[in-house]
C-alpha positions as CSV (number, residue, x, y, z in Angstrom):
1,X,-36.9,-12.5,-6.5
2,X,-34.7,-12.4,-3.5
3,X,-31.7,-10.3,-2.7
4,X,-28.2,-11.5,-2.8
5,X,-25.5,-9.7,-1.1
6,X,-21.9,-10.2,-1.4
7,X,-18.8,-8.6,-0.4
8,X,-15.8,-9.8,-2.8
9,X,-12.1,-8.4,-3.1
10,X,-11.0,-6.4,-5.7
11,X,-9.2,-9.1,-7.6
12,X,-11.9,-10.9,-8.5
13,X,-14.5,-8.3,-8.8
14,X,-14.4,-7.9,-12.7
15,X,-14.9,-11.9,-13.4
16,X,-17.8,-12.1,-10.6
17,X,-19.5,-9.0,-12.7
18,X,-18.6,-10.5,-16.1
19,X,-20.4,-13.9,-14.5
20,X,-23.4,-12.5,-13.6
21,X,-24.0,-9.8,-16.6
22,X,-23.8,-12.8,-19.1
23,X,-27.2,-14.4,-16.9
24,X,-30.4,-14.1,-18.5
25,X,-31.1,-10.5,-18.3
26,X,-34.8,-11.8,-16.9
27,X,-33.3,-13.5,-14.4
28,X,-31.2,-11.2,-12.8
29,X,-31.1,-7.3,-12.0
30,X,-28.0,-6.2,-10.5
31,X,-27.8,-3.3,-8.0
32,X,-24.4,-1.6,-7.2
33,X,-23.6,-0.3,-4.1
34,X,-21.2,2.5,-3.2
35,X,-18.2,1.0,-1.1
36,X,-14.7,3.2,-0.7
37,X,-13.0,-0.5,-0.4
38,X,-14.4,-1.7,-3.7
39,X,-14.0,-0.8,-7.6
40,X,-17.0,0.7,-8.8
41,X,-18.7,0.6,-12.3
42,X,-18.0,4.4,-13.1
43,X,-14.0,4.0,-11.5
44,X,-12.2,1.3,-13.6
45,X,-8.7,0.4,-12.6
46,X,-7.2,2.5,-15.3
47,X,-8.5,5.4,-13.8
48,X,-7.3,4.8,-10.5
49,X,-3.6,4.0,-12.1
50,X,-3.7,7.6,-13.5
51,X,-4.7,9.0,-10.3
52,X,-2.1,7.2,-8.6
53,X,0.2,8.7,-11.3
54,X,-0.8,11.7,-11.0
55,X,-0.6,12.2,-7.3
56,X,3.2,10.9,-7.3
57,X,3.6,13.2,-10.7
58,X,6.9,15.0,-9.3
59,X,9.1,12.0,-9.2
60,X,11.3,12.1,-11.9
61,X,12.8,8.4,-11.8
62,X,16.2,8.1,-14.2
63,X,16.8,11.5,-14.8
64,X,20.6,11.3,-14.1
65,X,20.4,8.7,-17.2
66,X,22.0,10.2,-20.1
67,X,22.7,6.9,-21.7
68,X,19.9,4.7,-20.7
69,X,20.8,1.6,-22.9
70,X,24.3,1.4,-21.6
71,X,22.6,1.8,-18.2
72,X,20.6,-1.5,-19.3
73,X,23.8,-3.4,-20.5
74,X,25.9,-2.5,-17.5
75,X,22.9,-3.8,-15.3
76,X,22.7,-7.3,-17.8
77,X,26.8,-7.5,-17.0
78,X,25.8,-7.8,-13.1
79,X,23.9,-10.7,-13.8
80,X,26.7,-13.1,-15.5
């Protein structure tokens, strides 16, 4: 076997790891590597999104709202 090393972006990460878990399974071991700039296995982006959310937890965007669907249609009149 040899060893492949590649340094993708973020975006396409998941469809370069779907590609190569669908290769024979005898063909193919795949190795991760820690990297702070890349997703890893155990982090999906869902769990970065909460973190994110969590971190900016005390903004409290439309709070002023008390009628939030005449807030919508007054918006919608702008647009005519």
């Amino acid at each position: 076997m040899r060893v492949l090393r590649i340094e993708v972006s973020n975006s396409i990460y998941e469809h370069i790891l779907f590609f190569l878990q669908n290769l024979p399974k005898n063909l193919i071991k795949i190795s991760y590597e820690s990297n702070k700039t890349s997703i890893s296995k155990e982090k999906s982006i869902k769990d970065e999104l909460n973190e994110l959310f969590n971190k900016y937890s005390d903004i409290k965007p439309f709070q002023e709202l008390s009628n939030p669907v005449e807030w919508q249609r007054n918006i919608r009149d702008e647009w005519e």
